[in-house]
N, C-alpha and C positions, 0 to 999 in steps of 0.2 A: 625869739621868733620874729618880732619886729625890725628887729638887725638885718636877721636874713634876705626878710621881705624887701626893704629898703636897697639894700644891697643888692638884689638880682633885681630889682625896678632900674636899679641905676643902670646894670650890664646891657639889659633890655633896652632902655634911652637912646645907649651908644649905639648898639648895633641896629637900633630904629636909623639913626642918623645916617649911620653908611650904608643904610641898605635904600635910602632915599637921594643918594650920589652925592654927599657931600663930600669934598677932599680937605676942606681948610679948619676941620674942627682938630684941635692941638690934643690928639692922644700921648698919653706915657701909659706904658706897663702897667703900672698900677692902677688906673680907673678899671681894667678886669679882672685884679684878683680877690678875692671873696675870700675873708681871712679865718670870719667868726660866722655863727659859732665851730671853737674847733672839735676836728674831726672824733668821736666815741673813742677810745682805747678797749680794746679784746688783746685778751693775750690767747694766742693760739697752741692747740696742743701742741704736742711734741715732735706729732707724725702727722698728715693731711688724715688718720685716721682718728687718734686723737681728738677727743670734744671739746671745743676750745671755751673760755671760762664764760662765755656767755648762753652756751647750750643747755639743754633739759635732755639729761642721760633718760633716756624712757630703757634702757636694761643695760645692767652692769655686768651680766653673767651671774650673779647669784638669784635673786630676787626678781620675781615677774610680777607679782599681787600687787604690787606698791603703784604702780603705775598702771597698770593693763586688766581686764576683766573678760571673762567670756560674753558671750550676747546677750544670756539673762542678768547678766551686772554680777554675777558671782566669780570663784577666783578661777582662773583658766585653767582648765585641764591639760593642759599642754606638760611636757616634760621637761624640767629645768636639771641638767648636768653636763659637767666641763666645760663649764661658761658660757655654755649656749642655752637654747631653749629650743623642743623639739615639736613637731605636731604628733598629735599622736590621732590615728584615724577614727576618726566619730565624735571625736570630739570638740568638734566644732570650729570656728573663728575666735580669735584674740583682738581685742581693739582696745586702744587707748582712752584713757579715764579723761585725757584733756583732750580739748578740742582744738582745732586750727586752721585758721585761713593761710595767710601767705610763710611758706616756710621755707627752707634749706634741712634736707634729710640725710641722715647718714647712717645706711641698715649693711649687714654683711648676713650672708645668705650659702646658703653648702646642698647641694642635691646628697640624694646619698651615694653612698661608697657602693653597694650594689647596685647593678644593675637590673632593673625590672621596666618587663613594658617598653614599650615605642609610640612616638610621637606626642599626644599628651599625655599618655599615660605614664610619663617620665622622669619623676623627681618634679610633682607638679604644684605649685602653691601661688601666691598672688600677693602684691601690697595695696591695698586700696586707697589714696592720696582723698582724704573728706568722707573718706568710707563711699565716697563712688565711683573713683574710678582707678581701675586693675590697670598696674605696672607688672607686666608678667616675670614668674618667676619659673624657670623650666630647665630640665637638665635638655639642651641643646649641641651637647658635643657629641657630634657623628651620629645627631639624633632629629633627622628631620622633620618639622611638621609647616601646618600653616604659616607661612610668613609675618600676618598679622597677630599670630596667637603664639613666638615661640617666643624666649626670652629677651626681655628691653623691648618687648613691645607693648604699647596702650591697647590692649586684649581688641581687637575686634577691628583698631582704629590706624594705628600707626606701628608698620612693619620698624624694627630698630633699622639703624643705616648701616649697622654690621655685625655678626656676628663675632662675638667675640669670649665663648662662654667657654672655662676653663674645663677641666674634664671630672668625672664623677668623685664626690668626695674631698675637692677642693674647697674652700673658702675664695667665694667673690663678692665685689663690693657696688651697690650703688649708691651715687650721690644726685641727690635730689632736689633741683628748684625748681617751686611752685607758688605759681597765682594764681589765687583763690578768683570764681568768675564775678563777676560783679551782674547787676540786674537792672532791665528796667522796669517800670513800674506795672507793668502788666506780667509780668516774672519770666518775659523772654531775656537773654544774655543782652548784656550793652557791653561785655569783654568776657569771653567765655576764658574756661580756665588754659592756664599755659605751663607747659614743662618742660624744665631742660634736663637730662638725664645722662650722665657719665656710667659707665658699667665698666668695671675693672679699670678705671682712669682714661677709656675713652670713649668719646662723644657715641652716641648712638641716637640719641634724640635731640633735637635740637630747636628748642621752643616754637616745640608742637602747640597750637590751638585745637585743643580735643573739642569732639562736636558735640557729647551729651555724655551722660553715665552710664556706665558699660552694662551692655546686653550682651549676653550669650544669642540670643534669634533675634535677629530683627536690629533696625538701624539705629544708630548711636546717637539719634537726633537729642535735643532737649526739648522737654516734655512741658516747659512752664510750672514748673514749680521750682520756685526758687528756694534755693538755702543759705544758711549761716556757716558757722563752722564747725568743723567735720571733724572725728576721730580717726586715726591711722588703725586699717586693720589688715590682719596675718591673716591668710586664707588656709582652712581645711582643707586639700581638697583631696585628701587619704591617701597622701605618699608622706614619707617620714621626713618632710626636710626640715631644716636647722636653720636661725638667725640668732645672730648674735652683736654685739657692740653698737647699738640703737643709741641714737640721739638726735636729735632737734634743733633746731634755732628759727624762733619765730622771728622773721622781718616785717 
């Protein structure tokens, strides 16, 4: 740590120098590169779906108890087969046993094969990034509804930048970075949370600044009460849809 420090105080120095019109200080290459300490090694999966060796698999397809809980802490009613895991209706929310502030997310998600219902009532469910705010999850192909409530949107907050949602029955994928909000001492935001959001490999969000935790009525302000870090949770919300190949990496 002390390398480090020393060594960006120095980069700092220089560029103090020339940013005060000096011309005659004798730079080489070398006084800006910053060597140590070297860079972490991850060996990456196989495929950008693949969890590379530094992630926390939260579901492999077989096994959901191990990792995830329903909302009274008991094991989730949800349905585990063919390497997915299903909702089943009334059975509530699924949320993770860990908790987490700033992370990169990688969930795959499937509406069902049949079609039922229009607009939300459409292959409808939710991820919740600290367990408060909704990443929507919607069957949206050839299935119009709210722009800020269909899918790759922040429910309420932030329309995606495109639609781009495969057709019923499919397998799609989100990849997810997030900054946890930080607070200041009266428990308003001093950096409210941030997300970058790929669906299907492209951008649709693009470190959005959300304004508060998601409300169904009423505005998405925050409320002053500050939190720590947060479980990932699966929303009920009584259509049959499917996630599968979940895992994590906390930054």
């Amino acid at each position: 740590m002390k390398s480090v420090l020393f060594t960006a105080v120095g980069v700092l120095a220089i560029t103090a120098t020339f940013a005060q019109g000096r011309t005659d200080f004798p730079m080489k290459p070398e006084m800006t590169e910053i060597w140590d300490p070297e860079i972490s090694v991850v060996t990456p999966g196989a495929t950008p779906q693949d969890a590379p060796a530094d992630a926390i698999v939260l579901f492999d397809g077989k096994v959901i108890a191990s990792e995830w809980t329903n909302d009274a802490g008991a094991e989730p009613g949800w349905k585990v087969a063919d390497g997915c895991v299903t909702v089943v209706k009334g059975s509530g929310v699924i949320k993770t046993k860990r908790q987490f502030n700033d992370f990169q997310l990688h969930i795959e998600w499937r509406t069902p094969a049949e079609v039922v219902g229009e607009s939300q009532g459409r292959g409808n469910s939710g991820i919740f990034l600290q367990g408060l705010y909704e990443l929507q999850v919607l069957d949206n192909y050839n299935n119009r509804t709210y722009r800020n409530g269909q899918a790759g949107s922040f429910y309420k907050q932030y329309p995606p930048l495109v639609n781009v949602c495969k057709g019923p029955g499919v397998w799609q994928v989100y990849d997810v970075i997030y900054t946890a909000p930080r607070f200041n001492a009266n428990g308003t935001y001093f950096t409210p949370p941030t997300v970058t959001v790929l669906q299907n490999g492209v951008l649709v969000q693009n470190h959005v600044a959300l304004r508060g935790p998601t409300e169904y009525i009423g505005i998405p302000e925050y409320f002053e009460k500050p939190h720590g870090a947060g479980p990932i949770i699966l929303q009920d919300h009584g259509n049959p849809v499917s996630y599968r190949n979940i895992w994590i990496r906390e930054l």
